[in-house]
C-alpha positions in Angstrom: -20.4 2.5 -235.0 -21.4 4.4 -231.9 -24.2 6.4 -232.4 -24.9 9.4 -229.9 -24.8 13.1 -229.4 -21.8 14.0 -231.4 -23.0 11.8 -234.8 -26.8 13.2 -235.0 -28.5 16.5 -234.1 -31.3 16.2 -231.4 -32.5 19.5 -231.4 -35.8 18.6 -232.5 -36.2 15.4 -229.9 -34.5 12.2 -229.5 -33.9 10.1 -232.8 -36.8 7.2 -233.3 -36.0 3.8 -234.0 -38.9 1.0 -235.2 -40.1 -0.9 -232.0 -37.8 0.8 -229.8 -38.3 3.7 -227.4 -35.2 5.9 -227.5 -34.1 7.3 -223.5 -31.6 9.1 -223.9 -28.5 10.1 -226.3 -25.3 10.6 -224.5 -22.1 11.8 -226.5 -21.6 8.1 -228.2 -24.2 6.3 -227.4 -28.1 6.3 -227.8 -30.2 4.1 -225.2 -33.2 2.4 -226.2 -35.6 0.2 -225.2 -38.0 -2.4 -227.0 -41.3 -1.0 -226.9 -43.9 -3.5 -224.5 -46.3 -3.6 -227.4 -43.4 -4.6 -230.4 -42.2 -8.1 -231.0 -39.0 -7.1 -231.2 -36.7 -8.2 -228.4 -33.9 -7.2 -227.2 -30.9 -6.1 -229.6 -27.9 -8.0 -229.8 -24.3 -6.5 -230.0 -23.5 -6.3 -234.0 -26.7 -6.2 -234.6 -27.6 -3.4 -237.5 -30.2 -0.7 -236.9 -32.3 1.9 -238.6 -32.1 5.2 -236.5 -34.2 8.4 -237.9 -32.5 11.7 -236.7 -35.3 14.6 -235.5 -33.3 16.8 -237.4 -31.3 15.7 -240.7 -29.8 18.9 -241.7 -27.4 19.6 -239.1 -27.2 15.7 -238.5 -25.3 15.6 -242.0 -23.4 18.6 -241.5 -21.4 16.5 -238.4 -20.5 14.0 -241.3 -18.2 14.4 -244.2 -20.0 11.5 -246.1 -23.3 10.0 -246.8 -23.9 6.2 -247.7 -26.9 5.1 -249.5 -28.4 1.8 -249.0 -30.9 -0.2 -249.7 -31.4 -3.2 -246.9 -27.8 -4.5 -246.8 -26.4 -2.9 -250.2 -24.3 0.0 -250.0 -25.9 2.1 -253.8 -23.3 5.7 -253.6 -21.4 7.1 -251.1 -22.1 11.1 -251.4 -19.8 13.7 -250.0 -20.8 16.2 -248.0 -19.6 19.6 -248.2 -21.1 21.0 -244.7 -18.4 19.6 -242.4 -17.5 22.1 -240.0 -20.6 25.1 -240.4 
């Protein structure tokens, strides 16, 4: 999944991700960086990350569902009944 502009709200700053400095959002894509001090490298295509949103409100009301996880296990899917305020 793409993840940029139109799938998270960044009114509130650019979305953070663990050991990675976040440059910019574009409409589909975020670009990041690993951070000099991290020991994480570079990311390889496939590869899953966590990204916080600055803002989750109106970053789940661009969705129509919401999965919770825990690590790799998908717990619930939730609807969401925001889509299109």
């Amino acid at each position: 999944m793409a993840l940029g502009l139109k799938s998270l709200s960044t009114d509130h700053g650019n979305p953070s991700v663990d050991g990675y400095e976040v440059l910019f959002c574009s409409d589909e894509h975020t670009t990041l960086v690993a951070k000099k001090d991290s020991a994480i490298g570079l990311a390889n295509i496939g590869e899953k990350l966590l990204v916080r949103p600055s803002h989750i409100d109106p970053t789940m009301a661009m969705h129509s569902v919401a999965w919770a996880t825990r690590a790799d296990e998908v717990l619930e899917c939730w609807p969401i009944d925001l889509r299109g305020w």
